[in-house]
C-alpha positions as a Markdown table, in Angstrom:
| # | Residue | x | y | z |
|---|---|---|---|---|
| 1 | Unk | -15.6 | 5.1 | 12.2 |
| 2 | Unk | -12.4 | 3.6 | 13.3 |
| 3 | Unk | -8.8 | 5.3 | 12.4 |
| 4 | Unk | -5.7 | 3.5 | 12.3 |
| 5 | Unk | -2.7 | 5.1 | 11.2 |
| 6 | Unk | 0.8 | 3.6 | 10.8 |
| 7 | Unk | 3.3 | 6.4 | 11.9 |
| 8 | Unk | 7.6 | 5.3 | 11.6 |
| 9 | Unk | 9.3 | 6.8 | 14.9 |
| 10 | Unk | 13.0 | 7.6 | 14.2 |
| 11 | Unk | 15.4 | 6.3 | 16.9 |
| 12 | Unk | 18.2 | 8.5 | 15.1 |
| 13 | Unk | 16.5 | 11.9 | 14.8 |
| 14 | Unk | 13.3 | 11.7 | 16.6 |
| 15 | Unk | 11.7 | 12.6 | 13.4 |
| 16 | Unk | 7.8 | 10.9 | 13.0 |
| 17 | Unk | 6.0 | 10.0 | 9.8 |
| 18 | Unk | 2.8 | 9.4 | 8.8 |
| 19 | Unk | 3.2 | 6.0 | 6.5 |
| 20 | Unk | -0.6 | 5.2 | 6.0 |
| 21 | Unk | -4.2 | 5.3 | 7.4 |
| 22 | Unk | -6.6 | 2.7 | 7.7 |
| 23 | Unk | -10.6 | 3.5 | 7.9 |
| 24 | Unk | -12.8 | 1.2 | 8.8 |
| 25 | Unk | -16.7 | 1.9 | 9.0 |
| 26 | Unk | -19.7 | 0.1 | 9.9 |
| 27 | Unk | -22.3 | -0.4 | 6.9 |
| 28 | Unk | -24.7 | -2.3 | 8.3 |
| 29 | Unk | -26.1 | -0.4 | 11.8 |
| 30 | Unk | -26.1 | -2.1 | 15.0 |
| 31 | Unk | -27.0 | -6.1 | 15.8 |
| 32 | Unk | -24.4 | -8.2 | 17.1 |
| 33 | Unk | -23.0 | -9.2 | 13.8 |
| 34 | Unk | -22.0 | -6.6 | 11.9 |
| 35 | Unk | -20.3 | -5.7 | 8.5 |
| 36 | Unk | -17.9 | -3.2 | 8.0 |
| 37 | Unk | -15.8 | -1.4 | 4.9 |
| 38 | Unk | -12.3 | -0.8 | 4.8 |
| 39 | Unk | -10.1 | 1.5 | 2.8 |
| 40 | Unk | -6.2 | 1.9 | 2.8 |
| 41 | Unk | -4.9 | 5.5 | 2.2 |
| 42 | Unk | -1.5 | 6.0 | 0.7 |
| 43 | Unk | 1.1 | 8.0 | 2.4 |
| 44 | Unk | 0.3 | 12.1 | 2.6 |
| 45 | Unk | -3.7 | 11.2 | 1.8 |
| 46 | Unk | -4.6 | 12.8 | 5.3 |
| 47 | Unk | -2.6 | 16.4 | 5.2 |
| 48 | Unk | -6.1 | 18.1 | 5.1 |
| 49 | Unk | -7.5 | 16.2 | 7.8 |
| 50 | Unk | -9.2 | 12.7 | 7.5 |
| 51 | Unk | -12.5 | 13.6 | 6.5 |
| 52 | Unk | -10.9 | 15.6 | 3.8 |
| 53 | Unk | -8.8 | 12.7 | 2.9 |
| 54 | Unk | -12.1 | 10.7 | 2.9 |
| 55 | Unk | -14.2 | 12.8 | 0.6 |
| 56 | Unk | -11.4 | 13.6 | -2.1 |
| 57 | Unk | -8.8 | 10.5 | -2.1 |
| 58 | Unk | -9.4 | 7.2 | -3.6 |
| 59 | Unk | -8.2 | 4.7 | -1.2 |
| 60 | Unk | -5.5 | 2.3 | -2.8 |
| 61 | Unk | -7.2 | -1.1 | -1.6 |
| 62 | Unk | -10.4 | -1.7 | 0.1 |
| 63 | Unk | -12.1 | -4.5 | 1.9 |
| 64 | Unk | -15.0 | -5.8 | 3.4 |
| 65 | Unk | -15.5 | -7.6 | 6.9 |
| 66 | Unk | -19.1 | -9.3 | 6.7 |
| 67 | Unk | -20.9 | -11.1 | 9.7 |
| 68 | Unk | -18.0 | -9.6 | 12.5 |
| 69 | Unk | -19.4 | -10.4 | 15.8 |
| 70 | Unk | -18.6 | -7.1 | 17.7 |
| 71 | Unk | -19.8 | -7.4 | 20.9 |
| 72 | Unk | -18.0 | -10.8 | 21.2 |
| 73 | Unk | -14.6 | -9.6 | 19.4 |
| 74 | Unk | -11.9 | -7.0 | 20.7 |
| 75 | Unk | -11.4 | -4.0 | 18.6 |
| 76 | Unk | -8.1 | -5.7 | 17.0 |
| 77 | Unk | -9.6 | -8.5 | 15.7 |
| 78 | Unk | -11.6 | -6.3 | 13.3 |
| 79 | Unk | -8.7 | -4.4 | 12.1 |
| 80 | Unk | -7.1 | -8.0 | 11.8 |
| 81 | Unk | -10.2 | -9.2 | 9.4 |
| 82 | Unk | -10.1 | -5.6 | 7.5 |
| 83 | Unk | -6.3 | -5.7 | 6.7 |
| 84 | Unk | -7.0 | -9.2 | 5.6 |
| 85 | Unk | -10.0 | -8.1 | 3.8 |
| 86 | Unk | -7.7 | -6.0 | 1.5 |
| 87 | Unk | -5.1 | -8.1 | 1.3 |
| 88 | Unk | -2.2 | -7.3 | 3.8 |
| 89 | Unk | -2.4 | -10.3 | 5.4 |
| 90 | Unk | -4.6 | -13.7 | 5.7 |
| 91 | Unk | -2.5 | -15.0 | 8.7 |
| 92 | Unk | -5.1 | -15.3 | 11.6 |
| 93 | Unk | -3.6 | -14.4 | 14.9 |
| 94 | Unk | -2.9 | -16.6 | 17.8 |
| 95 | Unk | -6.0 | -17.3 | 19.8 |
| 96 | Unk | -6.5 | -15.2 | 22.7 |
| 97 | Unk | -3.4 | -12.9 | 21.7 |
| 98 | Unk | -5.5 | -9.9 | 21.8 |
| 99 | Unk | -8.0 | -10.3 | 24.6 |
């Protein structure tokens, strides 16, 4: 299971919050393509702990990467395809960016 969470950093007060959470899971074992699901948790989802969050939230938006060719593919280019997958963004990033 992957984990991404967007946290906003004040420059003013120092003050940090938690804006969202991202969790990405593999549904299909191992093999060298693999497909994953996605779910977006709104902000305050993950007080109790993310497998709380998991087991008692309903994400807001989820997704599906199919076919993702892990072993060839950094990390970011599956949470690239999974934000996609939900609809954040279908911009592809620039070859190479995250190698």
């Amino acid at each position: 299971m992957i984990v991404v969470t967007v946290d906003l950093h004040s420059a003013i007060d120092g003050r940090i919050e938690r804006r969202g959470t991202v969790v990405i899971d593999n549904i299909s074992g191992g093999g060298a393509r693999r497909s994953y699901r996605a779910r977006a948790y709104k902000r305050g989802d993950e007080r109790n702990g993310i497998p709380a969050m998991i087991r008692h939230c309903q994400p807001f938006r989820t997704g599906t990467v199919r076919e993702h060719a892990a072993a060839a593919e950094n990390i970011w280019n599956l949470v690239g395809k999974a934000l996609g997958s939900m609809g954040f963004s279908t911009a592809a990033p620039p070859p190479g960016l995250f190698d």
